[in-house]
PQR file of N, CA, C, O and H, with PARSE charges and radii, in Angstrom:
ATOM      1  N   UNK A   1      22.809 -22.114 -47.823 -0.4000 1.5000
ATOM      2  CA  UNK A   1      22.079 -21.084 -47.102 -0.0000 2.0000
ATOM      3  C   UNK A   1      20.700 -20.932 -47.736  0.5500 1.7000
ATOM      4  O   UNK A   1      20.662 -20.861 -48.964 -0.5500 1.4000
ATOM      5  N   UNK A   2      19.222 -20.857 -46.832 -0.4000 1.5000
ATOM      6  CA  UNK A   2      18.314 -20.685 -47.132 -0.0000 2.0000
ATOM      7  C   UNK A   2      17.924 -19.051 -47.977  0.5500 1.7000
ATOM      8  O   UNK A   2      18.199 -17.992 -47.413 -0.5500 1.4000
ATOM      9  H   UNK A   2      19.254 -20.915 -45.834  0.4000 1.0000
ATOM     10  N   UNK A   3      17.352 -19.085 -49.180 -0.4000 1.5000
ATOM     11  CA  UNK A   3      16.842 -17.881 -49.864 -0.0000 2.0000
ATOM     12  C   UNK A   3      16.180 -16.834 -48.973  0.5500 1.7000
ATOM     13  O   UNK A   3      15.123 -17.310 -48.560 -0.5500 1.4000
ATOM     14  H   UNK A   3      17.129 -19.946 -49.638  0.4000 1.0000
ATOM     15  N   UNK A   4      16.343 -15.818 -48.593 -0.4000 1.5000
ATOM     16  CA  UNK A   4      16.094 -15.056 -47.710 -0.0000 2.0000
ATOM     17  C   UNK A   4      14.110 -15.013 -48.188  0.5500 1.7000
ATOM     18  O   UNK A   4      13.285 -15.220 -47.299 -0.5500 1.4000
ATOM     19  H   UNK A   4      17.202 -15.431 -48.928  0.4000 1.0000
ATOM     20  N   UNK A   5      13.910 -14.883 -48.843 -0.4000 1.5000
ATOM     21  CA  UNK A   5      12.543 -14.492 -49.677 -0.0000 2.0000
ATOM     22  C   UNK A   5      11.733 -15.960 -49.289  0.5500 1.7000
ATOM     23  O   UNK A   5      10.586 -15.960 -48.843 -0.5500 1.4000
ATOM     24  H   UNK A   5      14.580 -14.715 -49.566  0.4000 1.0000
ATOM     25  N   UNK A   6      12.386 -16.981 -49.493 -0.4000 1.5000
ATOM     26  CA  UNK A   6      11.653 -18.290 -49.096 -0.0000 2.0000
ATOM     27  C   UNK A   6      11.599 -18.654 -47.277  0.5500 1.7000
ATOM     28  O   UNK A   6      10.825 -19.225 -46.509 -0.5500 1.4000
ATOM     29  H   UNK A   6      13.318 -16.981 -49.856  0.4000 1.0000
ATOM     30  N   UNK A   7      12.928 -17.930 -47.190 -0.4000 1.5000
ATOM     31  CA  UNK A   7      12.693 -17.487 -45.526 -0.0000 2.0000
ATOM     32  C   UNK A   7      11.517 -16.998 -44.969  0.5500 1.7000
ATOM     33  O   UNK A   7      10.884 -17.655 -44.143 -0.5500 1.4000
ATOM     34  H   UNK A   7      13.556 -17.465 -47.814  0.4000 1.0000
ATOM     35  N   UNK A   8      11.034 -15.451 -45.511 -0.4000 1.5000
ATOM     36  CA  UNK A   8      10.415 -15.102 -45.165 -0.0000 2.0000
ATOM     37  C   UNK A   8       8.590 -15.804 -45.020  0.5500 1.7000
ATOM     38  O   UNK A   8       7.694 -15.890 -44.180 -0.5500 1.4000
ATOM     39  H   UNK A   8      11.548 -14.918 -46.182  0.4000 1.0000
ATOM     40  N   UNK A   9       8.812 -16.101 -46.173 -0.4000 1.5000
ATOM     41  CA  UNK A   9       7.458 -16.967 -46.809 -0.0000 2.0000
ATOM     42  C   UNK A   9       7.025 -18.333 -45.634  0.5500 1.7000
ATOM     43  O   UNK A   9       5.935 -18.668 -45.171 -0.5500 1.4000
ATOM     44  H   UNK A   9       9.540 -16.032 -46.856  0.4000 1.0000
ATOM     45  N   UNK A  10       7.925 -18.691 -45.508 -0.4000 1.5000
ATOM     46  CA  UNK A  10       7.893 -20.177 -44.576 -0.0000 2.0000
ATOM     47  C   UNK A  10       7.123 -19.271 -43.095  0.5500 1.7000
ATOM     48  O   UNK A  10       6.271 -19.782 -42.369 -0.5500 1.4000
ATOM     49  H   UNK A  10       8.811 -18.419 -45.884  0.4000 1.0000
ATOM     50  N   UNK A  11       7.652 -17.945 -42.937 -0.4000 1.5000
ATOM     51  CA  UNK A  11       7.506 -17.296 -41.360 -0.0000 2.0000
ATOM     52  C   UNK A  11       6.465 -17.343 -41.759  0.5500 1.7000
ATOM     53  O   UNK A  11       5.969 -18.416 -41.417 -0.5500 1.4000
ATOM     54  H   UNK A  11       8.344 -17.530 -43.527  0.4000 1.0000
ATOM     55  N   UNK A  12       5.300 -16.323 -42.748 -0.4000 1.5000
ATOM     56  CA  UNK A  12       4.279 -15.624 -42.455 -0.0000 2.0000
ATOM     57  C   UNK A  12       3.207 -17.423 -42.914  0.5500 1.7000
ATOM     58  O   UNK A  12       1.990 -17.427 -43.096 -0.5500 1.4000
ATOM     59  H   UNK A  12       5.703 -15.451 -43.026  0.4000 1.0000
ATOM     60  N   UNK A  13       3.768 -18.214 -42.963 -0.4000 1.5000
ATOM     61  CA  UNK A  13       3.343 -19.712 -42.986 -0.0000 2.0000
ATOM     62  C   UNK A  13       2.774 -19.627 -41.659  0.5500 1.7000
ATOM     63  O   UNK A  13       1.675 -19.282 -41.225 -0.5500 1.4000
ATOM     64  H   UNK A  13       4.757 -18.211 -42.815  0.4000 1.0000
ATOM     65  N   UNK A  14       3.906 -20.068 -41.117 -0.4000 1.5000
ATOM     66  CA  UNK A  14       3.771 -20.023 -39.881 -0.0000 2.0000
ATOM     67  C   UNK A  14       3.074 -19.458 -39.224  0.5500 1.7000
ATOM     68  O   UNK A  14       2.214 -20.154 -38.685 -0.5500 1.4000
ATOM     69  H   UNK A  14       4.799 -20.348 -41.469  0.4000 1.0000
ATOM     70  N   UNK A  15       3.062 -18.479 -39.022 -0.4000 1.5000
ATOM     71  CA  UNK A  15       2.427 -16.867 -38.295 -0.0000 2.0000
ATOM     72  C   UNK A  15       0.566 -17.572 -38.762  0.5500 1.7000
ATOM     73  O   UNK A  15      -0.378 -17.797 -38.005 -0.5500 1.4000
ATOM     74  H   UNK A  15       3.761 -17.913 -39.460  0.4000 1.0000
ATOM     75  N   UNK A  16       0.656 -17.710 -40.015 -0.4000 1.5000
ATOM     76  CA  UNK A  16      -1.160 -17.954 -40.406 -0.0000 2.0000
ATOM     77  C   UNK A  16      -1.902 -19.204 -39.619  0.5500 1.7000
ATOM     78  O   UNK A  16      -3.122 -19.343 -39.536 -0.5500 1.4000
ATOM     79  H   UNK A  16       1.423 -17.527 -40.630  0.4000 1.0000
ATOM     80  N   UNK A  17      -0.587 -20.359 -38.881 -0.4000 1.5000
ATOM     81  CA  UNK A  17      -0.986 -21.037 -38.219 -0.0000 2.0000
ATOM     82  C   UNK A  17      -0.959 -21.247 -37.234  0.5500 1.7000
ATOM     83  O   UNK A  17      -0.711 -22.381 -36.823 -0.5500 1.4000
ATOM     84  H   UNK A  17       0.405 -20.246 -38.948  0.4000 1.0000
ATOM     85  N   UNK A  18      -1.296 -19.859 -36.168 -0.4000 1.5000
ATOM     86  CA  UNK A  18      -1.007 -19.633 -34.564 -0.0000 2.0000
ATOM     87  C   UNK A  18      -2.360 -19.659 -34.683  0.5500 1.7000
ATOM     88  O   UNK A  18      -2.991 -19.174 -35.622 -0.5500 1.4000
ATOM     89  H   UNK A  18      -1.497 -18.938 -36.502  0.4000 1.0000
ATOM     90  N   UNK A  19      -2.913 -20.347 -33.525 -0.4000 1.5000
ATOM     91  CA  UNK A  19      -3.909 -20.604 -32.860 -0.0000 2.0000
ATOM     92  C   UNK A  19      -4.085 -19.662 -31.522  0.5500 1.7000
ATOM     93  O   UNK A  19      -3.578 -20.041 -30.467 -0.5500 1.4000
ATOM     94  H   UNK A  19      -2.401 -20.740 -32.762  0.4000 1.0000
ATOM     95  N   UNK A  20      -4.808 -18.438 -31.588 -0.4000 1.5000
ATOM     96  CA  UNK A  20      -4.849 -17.141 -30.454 -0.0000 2.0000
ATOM     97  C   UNK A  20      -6.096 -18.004 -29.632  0.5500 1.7000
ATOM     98  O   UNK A  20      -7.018 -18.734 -29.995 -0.5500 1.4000
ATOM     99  H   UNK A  20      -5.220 -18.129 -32.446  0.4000 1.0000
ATOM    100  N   UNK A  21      -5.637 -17.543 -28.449 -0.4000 1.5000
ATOM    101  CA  UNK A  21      -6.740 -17.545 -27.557 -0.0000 2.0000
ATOM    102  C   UNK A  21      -7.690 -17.220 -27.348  0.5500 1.7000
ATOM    103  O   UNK A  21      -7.563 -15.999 -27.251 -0.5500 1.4000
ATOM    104  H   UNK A  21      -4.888 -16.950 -28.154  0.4000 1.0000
ATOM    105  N   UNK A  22      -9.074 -17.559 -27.125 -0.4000 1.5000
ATOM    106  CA  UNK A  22     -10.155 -16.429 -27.422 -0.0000 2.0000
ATOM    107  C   UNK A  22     -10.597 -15.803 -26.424  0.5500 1.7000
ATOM    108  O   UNK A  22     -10.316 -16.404 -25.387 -0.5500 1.4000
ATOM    109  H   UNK A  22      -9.177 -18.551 -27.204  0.4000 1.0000
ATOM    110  N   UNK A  23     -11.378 -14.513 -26.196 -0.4000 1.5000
ATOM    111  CA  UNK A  23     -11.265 -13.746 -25.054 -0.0000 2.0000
ATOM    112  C   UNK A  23     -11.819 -14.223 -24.204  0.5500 1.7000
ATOM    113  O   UNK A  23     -11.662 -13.624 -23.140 -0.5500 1.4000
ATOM    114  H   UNK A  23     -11.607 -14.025 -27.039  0.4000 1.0000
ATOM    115  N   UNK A  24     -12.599 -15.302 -24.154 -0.4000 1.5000
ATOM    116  CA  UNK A  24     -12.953 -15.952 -22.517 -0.0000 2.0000
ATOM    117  C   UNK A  24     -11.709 -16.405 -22.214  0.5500 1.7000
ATOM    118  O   UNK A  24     -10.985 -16.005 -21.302 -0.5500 1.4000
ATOM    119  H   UNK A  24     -12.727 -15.789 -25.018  0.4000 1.0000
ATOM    120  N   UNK A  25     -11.468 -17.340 -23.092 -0.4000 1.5000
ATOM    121  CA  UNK A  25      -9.899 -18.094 -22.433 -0.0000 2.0000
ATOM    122  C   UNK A  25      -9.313 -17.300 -21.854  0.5500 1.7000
ATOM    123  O   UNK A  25      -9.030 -17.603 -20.695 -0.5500 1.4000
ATOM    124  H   UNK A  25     -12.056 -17.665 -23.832  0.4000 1.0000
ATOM    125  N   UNK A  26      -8.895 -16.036 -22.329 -0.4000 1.5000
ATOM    126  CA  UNK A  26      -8.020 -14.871 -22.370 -0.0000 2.0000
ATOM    127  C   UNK A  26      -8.149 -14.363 -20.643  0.5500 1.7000
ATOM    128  O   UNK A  26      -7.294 -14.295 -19.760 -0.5500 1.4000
ATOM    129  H   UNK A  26      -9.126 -15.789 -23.270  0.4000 1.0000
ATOM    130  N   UNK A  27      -9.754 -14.032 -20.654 -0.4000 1.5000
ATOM    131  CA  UNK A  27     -10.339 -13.218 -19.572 -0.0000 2.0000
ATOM    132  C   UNK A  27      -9.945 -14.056 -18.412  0.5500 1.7000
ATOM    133  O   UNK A  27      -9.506 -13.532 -17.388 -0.5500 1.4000
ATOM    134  H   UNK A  27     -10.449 -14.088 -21.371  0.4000 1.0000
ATOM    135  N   UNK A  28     -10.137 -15.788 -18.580 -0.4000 1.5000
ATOM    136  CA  UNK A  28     -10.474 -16.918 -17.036 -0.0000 2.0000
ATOM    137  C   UNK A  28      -8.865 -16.626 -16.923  0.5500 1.7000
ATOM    138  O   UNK A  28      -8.464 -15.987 -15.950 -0.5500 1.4000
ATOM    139  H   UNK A  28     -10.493 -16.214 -19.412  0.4000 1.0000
ATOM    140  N   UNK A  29      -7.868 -17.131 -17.993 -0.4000 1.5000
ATOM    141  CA  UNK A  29      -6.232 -17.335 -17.409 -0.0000 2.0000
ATOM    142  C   UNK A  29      -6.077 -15.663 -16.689  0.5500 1.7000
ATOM    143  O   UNK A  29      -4.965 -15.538 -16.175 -0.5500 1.4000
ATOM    144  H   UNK A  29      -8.194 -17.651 -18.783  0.4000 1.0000
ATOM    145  N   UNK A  30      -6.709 -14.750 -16.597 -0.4000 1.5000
ATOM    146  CA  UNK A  30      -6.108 -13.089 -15.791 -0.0000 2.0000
ATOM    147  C   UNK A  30      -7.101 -13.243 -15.426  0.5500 1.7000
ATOM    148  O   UNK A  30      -7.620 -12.191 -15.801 -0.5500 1.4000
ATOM    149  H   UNK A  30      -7.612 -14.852 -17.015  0.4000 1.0000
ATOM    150  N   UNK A  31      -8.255 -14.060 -14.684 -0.4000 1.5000
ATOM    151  CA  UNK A  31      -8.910 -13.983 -13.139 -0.0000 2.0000
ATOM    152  C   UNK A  31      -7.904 -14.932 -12.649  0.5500 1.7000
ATOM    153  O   UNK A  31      -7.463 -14.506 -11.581 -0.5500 1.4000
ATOM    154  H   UNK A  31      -7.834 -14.915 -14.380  0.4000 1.0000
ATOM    155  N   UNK A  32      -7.211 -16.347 -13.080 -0.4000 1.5000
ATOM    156  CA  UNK A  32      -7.095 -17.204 -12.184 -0.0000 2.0000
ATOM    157  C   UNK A  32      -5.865 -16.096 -11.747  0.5500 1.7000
ATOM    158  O   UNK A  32      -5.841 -15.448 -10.701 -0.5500 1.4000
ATOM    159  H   UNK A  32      -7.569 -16.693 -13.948  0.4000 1.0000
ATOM    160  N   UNK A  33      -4.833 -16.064 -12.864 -0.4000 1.5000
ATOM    161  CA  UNK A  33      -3.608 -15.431 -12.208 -0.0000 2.0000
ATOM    162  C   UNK A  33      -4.072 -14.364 -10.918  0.5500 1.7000
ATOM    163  O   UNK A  33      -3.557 -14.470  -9.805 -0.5500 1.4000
ATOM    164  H   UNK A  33      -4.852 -16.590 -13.714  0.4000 1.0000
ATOM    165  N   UNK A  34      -4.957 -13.485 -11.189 -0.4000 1.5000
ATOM    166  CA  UNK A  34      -5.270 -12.507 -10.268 -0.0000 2.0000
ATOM    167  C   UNK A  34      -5.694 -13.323  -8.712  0.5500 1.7000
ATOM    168  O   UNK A  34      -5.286 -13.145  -7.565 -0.5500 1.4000
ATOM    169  H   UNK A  34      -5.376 -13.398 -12.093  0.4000 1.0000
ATOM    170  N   UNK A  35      -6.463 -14.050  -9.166 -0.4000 1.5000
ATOM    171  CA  UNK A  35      -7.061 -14.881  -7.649 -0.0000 2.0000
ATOM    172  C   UNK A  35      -5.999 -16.064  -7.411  0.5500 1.7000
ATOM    173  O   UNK A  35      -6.176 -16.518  -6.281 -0.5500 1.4000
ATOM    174  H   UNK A  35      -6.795 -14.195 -10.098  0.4000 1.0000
ATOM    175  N   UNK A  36      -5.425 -16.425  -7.784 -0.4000 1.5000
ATOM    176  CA  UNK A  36      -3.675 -16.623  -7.358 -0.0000 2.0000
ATOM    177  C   UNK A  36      -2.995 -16.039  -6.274  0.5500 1.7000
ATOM    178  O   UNK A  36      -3.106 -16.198  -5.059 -0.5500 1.4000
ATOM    179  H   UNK A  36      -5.281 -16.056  -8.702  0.4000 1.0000
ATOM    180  N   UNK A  37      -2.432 -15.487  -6.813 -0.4000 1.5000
ATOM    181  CA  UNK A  37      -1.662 -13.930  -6.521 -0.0000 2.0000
ATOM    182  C   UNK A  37      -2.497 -13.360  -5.488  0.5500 1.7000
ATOM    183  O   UNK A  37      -1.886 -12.963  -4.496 -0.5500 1.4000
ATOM    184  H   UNK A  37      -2.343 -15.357  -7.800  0.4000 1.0000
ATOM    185  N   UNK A  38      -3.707 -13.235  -5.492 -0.4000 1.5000
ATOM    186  CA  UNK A  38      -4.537 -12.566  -4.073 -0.0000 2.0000
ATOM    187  C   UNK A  38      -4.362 -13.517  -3.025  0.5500 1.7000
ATOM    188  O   UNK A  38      -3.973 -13.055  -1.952 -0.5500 1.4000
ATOM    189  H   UNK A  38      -4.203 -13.558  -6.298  0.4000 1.0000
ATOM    190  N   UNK A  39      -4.653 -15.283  -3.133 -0.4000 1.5000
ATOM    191  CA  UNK A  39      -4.145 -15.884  -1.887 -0.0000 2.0000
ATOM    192  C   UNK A  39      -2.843 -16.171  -2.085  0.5500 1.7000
ATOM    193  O   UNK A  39      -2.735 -17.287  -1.579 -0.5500 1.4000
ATOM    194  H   UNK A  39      -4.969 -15.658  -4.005  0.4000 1.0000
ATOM    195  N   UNK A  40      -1.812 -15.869  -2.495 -0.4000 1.5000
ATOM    196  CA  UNK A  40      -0.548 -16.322  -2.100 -0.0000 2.0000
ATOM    197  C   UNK A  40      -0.194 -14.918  -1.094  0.5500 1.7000
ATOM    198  O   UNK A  40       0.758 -15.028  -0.321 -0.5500 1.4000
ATOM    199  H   UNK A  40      -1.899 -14.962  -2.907  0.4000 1.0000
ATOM    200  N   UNK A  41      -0.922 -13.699  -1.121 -0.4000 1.5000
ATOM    201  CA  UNK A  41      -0.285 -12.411  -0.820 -0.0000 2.0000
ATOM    202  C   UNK A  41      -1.086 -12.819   0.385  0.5500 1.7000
ATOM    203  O   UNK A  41      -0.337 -12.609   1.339 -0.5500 1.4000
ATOM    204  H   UNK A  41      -1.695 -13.610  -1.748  0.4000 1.0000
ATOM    205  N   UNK A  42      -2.434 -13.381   0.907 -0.4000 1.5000
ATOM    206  CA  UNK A  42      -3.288 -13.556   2.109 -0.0000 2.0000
ATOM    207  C   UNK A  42      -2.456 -14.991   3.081  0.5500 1.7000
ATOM    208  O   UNK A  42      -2.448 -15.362   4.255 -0.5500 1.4000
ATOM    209  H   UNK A  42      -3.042 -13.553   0.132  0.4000 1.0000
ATOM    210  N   UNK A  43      -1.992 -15.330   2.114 -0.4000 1.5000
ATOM    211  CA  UNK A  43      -1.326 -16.368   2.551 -0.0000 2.0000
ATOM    212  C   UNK A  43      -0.029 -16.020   3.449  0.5500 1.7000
ATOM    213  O   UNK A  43       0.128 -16.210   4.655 -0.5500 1.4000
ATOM    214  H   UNK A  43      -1.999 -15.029   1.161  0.4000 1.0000
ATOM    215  N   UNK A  44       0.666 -15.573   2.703 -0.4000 1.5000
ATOM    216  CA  UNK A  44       2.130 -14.656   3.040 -0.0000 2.0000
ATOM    217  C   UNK A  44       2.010 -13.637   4.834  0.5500 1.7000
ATOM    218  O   UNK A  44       2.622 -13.605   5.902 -0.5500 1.4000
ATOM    219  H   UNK A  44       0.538 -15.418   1.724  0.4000 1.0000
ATOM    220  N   UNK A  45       0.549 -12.817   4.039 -0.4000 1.5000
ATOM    221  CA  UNK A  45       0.245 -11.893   5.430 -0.0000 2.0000
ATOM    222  C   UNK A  45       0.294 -12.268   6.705  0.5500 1.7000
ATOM    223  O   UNK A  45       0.902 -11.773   7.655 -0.5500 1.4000
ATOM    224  H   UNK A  45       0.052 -12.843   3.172  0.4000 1.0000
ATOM    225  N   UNK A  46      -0.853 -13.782   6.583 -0.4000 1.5000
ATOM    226  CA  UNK A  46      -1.281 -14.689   7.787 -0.0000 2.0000
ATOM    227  C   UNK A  46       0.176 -15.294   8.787  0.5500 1.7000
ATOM    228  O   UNK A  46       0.412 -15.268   9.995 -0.5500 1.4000
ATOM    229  H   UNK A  46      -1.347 -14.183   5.812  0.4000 1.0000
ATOM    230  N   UNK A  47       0.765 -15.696   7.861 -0.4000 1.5000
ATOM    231  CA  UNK A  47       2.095 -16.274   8.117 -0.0000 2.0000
ATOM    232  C   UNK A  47       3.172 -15.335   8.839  0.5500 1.7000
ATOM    233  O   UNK A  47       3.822 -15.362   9.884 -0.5500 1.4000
ATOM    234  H   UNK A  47       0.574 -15.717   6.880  0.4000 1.0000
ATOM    235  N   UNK A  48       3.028 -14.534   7.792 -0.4000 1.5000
ATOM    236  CA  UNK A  48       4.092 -13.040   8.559 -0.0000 2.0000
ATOM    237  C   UNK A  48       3.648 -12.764   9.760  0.5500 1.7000
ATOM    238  O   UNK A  48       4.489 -12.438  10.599 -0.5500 1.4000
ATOM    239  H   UNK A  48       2.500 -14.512   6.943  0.4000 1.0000
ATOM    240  N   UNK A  49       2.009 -12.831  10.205 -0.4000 1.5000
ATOM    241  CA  UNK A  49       1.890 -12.154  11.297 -0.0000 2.0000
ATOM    242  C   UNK A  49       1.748 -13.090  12.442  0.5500 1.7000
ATOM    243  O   UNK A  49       1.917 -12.867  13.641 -0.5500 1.4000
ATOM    244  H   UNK A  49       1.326 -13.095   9.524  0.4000 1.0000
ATOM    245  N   UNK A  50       1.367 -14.302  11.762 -0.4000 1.5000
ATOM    246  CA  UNK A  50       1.708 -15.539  13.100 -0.0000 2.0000
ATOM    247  C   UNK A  50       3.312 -15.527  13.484  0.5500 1.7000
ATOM    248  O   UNK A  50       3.603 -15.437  14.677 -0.5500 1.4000
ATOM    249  H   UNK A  50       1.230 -14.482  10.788  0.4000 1.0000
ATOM    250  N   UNK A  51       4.155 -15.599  12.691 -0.4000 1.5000
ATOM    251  CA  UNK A  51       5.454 -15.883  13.468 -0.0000 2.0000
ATOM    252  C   UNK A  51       5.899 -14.343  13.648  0.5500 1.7000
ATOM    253  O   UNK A  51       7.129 -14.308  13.617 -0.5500 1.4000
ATOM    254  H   UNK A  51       3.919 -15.672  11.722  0.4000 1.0000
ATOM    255  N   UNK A  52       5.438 -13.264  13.795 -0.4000 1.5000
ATOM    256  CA  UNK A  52       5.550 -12.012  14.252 -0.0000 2.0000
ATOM    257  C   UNK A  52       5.072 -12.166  15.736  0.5500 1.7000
ATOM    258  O   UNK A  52       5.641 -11.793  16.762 -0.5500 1.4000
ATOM    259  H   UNK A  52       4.439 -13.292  13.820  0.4000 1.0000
ATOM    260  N   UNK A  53       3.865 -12.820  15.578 -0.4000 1.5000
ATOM    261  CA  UNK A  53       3.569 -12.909  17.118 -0.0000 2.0000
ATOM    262  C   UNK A  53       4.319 -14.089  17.531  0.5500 1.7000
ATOM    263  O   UNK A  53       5.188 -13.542  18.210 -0.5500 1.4000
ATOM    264  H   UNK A  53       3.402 -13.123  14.745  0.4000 1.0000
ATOM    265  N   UNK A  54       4.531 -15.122  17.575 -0.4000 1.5000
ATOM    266  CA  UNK A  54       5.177 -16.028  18.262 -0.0000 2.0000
ATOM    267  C   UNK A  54       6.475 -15.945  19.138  0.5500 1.7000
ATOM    268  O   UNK A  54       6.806 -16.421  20.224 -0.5500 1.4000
ATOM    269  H   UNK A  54       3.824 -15.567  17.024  0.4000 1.0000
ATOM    270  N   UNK A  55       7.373 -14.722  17.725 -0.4000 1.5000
ATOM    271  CA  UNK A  55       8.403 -14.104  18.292 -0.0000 2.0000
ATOM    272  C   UNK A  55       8.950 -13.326  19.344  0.5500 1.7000
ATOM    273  O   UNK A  55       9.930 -13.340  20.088 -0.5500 1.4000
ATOM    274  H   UNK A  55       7.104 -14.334  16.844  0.4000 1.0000
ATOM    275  N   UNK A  56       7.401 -12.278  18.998 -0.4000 1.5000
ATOM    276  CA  UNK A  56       7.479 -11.407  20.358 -0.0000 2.0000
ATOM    277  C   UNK A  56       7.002 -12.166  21.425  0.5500 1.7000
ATOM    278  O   UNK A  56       7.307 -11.636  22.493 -0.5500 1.4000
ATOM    279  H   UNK A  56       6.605 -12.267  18.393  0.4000 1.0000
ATOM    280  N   UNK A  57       6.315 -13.295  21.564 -0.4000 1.5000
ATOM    281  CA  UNK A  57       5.880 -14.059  22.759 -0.0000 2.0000
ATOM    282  C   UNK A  57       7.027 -14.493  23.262  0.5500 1.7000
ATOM    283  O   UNK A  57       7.345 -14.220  24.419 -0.5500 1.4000
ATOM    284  H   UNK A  57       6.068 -13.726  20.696  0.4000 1.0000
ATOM    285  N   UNK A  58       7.980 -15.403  22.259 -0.4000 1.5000
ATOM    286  CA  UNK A  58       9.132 -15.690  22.857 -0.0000 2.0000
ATOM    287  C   UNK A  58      10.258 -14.623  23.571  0.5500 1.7000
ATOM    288  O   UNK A  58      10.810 -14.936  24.626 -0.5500 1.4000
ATOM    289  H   UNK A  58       7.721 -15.625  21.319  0.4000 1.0000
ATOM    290  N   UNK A  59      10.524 -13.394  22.917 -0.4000 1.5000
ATOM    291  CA  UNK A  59      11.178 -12.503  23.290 -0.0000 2.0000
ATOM    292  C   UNK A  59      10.355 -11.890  24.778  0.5500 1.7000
ATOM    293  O   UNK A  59      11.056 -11.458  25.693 -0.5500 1.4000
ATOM    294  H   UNK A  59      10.076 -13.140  22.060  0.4000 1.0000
ATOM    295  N   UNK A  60       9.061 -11.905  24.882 -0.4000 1.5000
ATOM    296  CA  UNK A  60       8.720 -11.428  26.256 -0.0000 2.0000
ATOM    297  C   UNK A  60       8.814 -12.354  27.115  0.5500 1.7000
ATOM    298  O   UNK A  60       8.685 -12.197  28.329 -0.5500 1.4000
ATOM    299  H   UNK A  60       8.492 -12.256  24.139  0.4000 1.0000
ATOM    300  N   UNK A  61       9.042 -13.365  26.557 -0.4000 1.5000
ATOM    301  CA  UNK A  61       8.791 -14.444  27.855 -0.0000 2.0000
ATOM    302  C   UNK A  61      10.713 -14.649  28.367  0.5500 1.7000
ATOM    303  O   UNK A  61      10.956 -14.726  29.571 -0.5500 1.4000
ATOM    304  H   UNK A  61       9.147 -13.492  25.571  0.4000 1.0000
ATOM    305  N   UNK A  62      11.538 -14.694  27.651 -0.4000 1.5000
ATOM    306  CA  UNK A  62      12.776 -14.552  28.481 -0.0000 2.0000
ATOM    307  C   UNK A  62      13.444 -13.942  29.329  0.5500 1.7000
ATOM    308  O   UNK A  62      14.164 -14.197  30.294 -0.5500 1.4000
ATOM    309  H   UNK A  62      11.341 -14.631  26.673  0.4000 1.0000
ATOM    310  N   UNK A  63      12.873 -12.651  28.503 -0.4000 1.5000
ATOM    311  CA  UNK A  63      13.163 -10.689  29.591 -0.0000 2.0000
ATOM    312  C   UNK A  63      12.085 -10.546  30.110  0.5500 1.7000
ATOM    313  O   UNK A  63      11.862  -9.556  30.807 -0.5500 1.4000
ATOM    314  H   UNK A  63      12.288 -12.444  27.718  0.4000 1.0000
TER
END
């Protein structure tokens, strides 16, 4: 079993060699996600409301 104390030591190793993102990086990855997410939701709308209408075309056109 590893020494709990040499455990710890190896983590904050570790930890000193995370490479953070810097705040542009930071800022572009939460525009893209945001402008993502805005056309998948414009996307979704368009769609919903074309086969909304298609439906009711079909439903008026039988009755």
């Amino acid at each position: 079993m590893i020494n709990p104390l040499k455990f710890f030591q190896e983590v904050k190793q570790e930890a000193f060699r995370i490479t953070w993102p810097t705040k542009k990086e930071t800022m572009m990855g939460a525009i893209m996600v945001f402008a993502l997410a805005s056309i998948a939701a414009i996307f979704f709308l368009i769609l919903d409301q074309l086969l909304r209408f298609f439906l009711n075309l079909i439903l008026t056109i039988n009755f």
